[in-house]
LOKE-329254 format. One line per 10 residues: their letters; for each residue x, y, z of N, C-alpha, C. Coordinates in steps of 0.05 Angstrom, whole numbers. Each point is the difference from the previous one (the first is absolute). Layout:
// LOKE-329254
a	X:Y:Z:X:Y:Z:X:Y:Z | ...
END
This chain:
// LOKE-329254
xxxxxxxxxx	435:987:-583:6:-26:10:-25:-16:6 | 1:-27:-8:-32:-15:11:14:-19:14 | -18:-16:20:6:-11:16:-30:-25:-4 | 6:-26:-9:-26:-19:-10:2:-18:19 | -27:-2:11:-5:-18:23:-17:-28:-8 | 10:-28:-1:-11:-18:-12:-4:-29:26 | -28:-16:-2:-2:-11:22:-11:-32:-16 | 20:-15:7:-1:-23:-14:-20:-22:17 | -25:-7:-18:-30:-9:29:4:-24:2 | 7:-12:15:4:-33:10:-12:6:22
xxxxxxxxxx	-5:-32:9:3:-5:35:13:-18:3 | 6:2:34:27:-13:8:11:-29:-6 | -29:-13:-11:11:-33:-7:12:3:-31 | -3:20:-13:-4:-5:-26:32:17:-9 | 19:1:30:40:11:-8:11:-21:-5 | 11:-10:-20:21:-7:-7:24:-12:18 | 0:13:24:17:-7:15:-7:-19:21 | -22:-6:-2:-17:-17:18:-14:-25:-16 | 0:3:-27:-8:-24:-5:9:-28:4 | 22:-11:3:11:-24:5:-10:-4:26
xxxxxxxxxx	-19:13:17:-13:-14:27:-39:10:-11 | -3:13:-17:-26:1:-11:-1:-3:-26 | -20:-23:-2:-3:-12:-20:-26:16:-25 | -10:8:-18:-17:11:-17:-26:-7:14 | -8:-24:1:-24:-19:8:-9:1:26 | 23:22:15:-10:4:30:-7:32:-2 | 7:10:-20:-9:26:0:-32:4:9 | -17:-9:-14:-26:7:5:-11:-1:28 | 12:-22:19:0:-1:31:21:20:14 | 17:21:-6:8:12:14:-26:22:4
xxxxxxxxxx	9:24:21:-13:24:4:10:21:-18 | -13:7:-10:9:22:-17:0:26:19 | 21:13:-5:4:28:13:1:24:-18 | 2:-3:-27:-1:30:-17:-15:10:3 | -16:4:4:-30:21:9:19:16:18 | -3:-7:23:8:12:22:30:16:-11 | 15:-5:-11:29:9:-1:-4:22:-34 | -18:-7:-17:-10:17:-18:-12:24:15 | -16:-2:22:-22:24:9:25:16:9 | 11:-15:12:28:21:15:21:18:-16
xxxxxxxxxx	3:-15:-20:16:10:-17:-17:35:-18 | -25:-13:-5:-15:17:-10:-5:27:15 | -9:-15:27:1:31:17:23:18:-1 | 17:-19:-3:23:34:10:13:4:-29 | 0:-13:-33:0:12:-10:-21:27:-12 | -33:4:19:-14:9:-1:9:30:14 | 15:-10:26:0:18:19:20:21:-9 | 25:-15:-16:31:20:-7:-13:4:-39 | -23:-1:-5:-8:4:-32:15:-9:-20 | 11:-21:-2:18:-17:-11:-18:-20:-16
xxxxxxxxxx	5:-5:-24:-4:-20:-20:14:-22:-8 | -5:-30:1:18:-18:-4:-12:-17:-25 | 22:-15:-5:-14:-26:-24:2:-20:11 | -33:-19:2:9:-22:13:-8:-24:-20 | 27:-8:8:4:-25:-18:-20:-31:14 | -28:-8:-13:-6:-21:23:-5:-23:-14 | 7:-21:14:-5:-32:-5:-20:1:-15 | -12:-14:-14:-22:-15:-16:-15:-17:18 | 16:-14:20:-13:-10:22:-7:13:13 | 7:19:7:-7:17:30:-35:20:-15
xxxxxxxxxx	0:9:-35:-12:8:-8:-22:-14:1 | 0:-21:-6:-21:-20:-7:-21:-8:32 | 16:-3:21:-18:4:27:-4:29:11 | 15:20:-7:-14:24:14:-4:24:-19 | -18:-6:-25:-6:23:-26:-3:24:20 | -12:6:28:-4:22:7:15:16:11 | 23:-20:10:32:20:4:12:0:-13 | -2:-7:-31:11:14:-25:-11:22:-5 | -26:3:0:-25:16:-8:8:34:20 | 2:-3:26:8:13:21:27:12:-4
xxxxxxxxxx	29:-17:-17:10:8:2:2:28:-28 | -9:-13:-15:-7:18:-33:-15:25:17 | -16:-6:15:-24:31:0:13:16:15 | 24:-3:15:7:13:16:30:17:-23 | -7:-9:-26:19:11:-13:32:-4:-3 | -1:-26:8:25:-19:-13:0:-7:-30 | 29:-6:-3:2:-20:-28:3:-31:6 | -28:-11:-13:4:-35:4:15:-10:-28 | 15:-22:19:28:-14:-29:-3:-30:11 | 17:-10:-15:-3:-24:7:27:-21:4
xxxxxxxxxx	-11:-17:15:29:-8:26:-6:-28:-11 | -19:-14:-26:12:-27:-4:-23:-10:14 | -11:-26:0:-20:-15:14:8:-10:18 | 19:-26:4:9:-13:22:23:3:14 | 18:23:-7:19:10:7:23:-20:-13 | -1:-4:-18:25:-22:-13:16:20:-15 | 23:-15:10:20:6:-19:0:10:-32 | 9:19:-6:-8:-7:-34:16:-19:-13 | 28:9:8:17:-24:-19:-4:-36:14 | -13:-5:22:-23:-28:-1:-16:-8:-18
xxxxxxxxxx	-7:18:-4:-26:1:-24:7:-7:-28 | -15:-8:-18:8:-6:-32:-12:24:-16 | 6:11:-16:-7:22:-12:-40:2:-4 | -8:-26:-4:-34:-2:-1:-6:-1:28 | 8:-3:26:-10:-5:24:2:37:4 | 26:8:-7:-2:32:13:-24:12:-10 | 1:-7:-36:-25:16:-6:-26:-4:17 | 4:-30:-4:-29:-3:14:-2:19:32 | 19:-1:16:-2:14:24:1:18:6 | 21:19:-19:-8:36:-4:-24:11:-10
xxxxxxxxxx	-9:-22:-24:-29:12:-15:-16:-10:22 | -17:-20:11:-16:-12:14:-2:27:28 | 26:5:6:8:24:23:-10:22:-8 | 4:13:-27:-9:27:-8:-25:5:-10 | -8:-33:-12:-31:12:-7:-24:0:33 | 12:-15:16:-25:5:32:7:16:7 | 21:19:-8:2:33:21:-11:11:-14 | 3:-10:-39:-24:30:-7:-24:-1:8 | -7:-20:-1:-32:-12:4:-4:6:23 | 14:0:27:-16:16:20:13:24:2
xxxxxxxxxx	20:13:-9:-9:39:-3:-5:14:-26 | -12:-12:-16:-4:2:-26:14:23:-14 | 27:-2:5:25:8:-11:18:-13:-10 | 20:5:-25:16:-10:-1:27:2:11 | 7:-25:4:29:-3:21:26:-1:-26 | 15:8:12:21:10:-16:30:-6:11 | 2:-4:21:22:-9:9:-6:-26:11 | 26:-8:4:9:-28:13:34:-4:15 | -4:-12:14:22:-8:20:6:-25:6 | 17:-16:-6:9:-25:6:3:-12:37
xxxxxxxxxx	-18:-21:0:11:-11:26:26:1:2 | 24:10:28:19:0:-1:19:15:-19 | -19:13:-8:19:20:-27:14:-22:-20 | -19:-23:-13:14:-14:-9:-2:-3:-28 | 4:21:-13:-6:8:-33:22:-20:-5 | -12:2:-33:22:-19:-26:-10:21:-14 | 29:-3:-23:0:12:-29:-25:-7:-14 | -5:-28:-1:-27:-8:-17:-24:11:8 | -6:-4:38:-25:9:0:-10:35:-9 | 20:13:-5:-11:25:-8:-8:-1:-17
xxxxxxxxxx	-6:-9:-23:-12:2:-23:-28:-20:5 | -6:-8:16:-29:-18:10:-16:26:13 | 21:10:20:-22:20:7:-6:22:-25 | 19:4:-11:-11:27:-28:-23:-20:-10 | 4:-21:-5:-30:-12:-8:-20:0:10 | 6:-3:28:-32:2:12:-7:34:2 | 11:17:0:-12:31:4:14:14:17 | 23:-12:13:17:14:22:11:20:-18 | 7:23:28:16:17:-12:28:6:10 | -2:-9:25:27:-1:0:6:-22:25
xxxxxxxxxx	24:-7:8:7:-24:20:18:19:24 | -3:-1:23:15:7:29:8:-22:8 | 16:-21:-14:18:-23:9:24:3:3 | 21:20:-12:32:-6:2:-2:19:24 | 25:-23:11:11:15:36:27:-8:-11 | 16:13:-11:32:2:-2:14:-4:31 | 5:-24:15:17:-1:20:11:-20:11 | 14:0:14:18:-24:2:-11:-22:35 | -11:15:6:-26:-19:10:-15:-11:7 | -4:-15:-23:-18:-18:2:3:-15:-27
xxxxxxxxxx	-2:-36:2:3:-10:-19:-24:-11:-19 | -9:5:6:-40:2:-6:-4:15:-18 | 12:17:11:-13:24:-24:7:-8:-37 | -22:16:-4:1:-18:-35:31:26:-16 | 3:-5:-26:18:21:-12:-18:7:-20 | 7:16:-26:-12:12:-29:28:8:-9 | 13:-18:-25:27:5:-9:-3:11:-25 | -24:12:-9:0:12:-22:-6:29:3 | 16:17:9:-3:22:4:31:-1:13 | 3:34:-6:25:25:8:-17:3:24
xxxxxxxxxx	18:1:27:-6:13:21:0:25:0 | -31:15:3:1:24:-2:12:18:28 | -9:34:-10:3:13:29:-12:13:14 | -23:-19:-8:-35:12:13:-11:-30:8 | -24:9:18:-9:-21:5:-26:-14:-24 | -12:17:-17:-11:-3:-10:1:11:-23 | 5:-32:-18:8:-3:-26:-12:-15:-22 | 7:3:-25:-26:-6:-21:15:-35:-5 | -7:-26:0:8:-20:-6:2:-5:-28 | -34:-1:-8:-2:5:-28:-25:14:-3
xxxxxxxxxx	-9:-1:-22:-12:19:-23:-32:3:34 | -8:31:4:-17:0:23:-13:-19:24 | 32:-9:10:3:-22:17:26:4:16 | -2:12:26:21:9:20:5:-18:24 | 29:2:9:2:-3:16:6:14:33 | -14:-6:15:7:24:25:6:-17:27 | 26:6:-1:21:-20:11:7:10:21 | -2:-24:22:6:8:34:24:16:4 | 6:15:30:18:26:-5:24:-25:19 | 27:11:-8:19:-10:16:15:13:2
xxxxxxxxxx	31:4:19:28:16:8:8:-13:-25 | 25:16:-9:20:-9:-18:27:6:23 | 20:-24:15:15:13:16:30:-20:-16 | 11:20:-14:21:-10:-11:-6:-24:-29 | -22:1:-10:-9:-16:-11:-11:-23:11 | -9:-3:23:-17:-24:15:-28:12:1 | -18:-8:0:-30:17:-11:-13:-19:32 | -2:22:23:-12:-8:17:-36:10:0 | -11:-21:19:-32:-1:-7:-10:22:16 | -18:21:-12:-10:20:21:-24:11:-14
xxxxxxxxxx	-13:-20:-3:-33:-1:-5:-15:3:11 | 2:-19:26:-22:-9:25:-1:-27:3 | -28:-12:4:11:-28:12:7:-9:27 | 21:-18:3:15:-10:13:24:27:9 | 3:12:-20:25:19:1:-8:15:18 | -25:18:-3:-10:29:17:-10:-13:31 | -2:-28:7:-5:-15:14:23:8:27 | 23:-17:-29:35:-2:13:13:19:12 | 1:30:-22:14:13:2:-17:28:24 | 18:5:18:-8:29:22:-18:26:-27
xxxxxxxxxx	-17:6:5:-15:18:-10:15:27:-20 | 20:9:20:12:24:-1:21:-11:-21 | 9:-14:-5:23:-16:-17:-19:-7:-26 | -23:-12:11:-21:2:-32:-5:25:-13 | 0:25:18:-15:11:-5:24:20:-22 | 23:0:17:30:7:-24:3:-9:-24 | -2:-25:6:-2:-15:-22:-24:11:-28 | -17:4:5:-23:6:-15:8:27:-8 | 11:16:17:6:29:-16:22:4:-11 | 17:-27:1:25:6:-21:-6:-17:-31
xxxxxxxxxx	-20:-16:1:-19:-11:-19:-14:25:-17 | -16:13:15:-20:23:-15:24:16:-14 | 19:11:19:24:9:-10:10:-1:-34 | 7:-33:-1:13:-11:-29:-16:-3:-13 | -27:-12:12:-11:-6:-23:-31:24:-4 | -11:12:20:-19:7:3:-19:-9:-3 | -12:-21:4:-20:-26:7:10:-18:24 | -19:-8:14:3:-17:24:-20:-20:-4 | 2:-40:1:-24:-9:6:5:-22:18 | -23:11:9:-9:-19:35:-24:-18:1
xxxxxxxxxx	13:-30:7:-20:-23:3:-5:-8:27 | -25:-19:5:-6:-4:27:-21:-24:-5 | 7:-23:18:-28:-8:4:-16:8:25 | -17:-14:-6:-32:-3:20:15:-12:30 | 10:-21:-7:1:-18:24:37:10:15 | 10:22:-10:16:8:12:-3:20:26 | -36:13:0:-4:4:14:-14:-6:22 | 4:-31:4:-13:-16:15:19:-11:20 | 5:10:27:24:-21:14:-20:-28:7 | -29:6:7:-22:-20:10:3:-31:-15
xxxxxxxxxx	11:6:-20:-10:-19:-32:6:-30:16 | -14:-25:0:17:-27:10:28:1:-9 | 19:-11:18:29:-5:-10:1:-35:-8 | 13:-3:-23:5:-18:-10:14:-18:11 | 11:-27:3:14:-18:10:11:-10:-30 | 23:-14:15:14:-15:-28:6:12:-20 | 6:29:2:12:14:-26:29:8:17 | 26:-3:-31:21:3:13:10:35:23 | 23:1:9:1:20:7:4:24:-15 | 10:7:-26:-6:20:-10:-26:6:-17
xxxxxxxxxx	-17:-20:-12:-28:10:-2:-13:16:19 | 10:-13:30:-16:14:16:11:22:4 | 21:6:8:19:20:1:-15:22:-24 | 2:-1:-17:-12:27:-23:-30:-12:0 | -18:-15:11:-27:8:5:-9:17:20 | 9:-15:26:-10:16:27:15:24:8 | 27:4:-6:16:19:3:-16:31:10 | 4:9:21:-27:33:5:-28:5:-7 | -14:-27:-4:-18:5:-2:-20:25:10 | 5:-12:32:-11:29:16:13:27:0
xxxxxxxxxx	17:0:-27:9:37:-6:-4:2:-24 | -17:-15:-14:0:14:-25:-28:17:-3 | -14:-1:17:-21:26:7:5:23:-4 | 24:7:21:4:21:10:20:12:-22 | 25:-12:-12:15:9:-16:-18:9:-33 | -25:-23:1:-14:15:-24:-12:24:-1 | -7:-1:30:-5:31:1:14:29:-7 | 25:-6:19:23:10:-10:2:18:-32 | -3:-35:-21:8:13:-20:-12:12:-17 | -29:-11:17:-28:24:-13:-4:22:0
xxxxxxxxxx	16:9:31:4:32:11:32:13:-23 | 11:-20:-8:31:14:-9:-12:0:-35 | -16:-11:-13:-1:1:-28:-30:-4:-3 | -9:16:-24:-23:-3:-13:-4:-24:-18 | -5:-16:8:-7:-29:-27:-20:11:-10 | 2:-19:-32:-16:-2:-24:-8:-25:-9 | -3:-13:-16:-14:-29:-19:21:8:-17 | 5:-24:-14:13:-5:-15:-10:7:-32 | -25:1:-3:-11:6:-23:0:22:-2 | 0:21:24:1:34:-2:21:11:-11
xxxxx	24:-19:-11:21:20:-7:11:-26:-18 | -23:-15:-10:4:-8:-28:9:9:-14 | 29:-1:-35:-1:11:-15:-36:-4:-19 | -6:11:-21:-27:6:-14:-21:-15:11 | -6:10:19:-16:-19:16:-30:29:14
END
């Protein structure tokens, strides 16, 4: 059974759920907090010997090469999370390129490795953009979340739903697709996130072993700024943005701990097919 631990690198101005009260052009005047919520994360996947893939901004790359750099030497897999956190299906097929390639060539260039995966802001894949990334050198995409909520999330309608999480799209180009419940045919979300946020620990934690169960793979996402209750709170965002932003902030410490002590994580590249 593996169990893949993946940490998607934003900071807190740069969620989706907050932009209609933060504008792009005020980004550069906020405080940035990923440093601080990266070191944390890193320690205690240090402390329970756990390996993750972290998926990080192009922005966030571009001002701190040395907590990319920090996070590679410590024996992570670096992927890439997109430059500005946009949407893909926003984007026109030449803007994605430009923003996945522009994204994957500054991570090689500061760990002078090649990056191989990619992850959509919002898990918001299209049919088309997979064949942009086989162009640029990806090897595989961690964008489909099969579930019923969230309406953001992107789809991929050219493919059989498999019965693994990780599956060949096309010709050495996979997909390794977020884990969910199947309850009667309704495909509930039990990735992480907002969800491992929501849901009582012990009920996640069932959850996850009737997952390894069916499928024998488990994968688990997280940001930076989830483990921040400190982070400024926003004004003028409706009530459910806020609602699935701030939601436990101050428990998602402790429950990550938790799931560090209940499962051994890996990177996502470690249990690559021919990789």
């Amino acid at each position: 059974m593996k169990t893949l631990l993946s940490v998607d690198v934003e900071d807190w101005f740069h969620v989706d759920n907050l932009k209609q009260a933060i504008s792009r052009d005020s980004w550069e005047t906020r405080t940035s907090r990923v440093e601080r919520n990266i070191n944390l994360i890193l320690e205690k996947l240090d402390k329970y010997n756990s390996s993750a893939t972290f998926f990080i901004l192009g922005w966030i790359a571009e001002r701190f090469p040395k907590l990319v750099k920090k996070i590679h030497s410590q024996g992570h897999e670096i992927a890439c999370h997109g430059y500005n956190h946009d949407l893909v299906y926003s984007l026109s097929p030449e803007k994605f390129r430009e923003d996945a390639g522009k994204t994957k060539q500054l991570l090689e260039d500061i760990i002078g490795e090649r990056i191989i995966g990619y992850r959509a802001p919002n898990f918001s894949i299209t049919d088309w953009s997979v064949d942009i990334l086989i162009s640029l050198g990806f090897k595989y995409d961690s964008s489909l979340f099969l579930t019923v909520a969230q309406g953001r999330y992107g789809k991929l309608r050219d493919y059989q739903v498999p019965s693994t999480n990780i599956f060949k799209l096309k010709d050495n180009f996979y997909q390794v697709m977020l884990s969910n419940i199947d309850v009667n045919g309704i495909k509930l979300p039990w990735a992480g996130g907002f969800y491992f946020r929501f849901i009582p620990y012990a009920i996640f934690r069932k959850g996850i072993n009737n997952i390894l169960r069916n499928k024998g793979m488990y994968i688990f996402y997280i940001h930076p700024w989830e483990f921040d209750p400190e982070q400024p709170r926003v004004k003028n965002v409706n009530f459910q943005y806020k609602f699935r932003h701030y939601l436990n902030l101050n428990k998602t410490e402790s429950k990550f701990v938790k799931l560090l002590n209940d499962y051994n994580f890996s990177s996502i590249r470690s249990v690559l097919p021919d990789n």
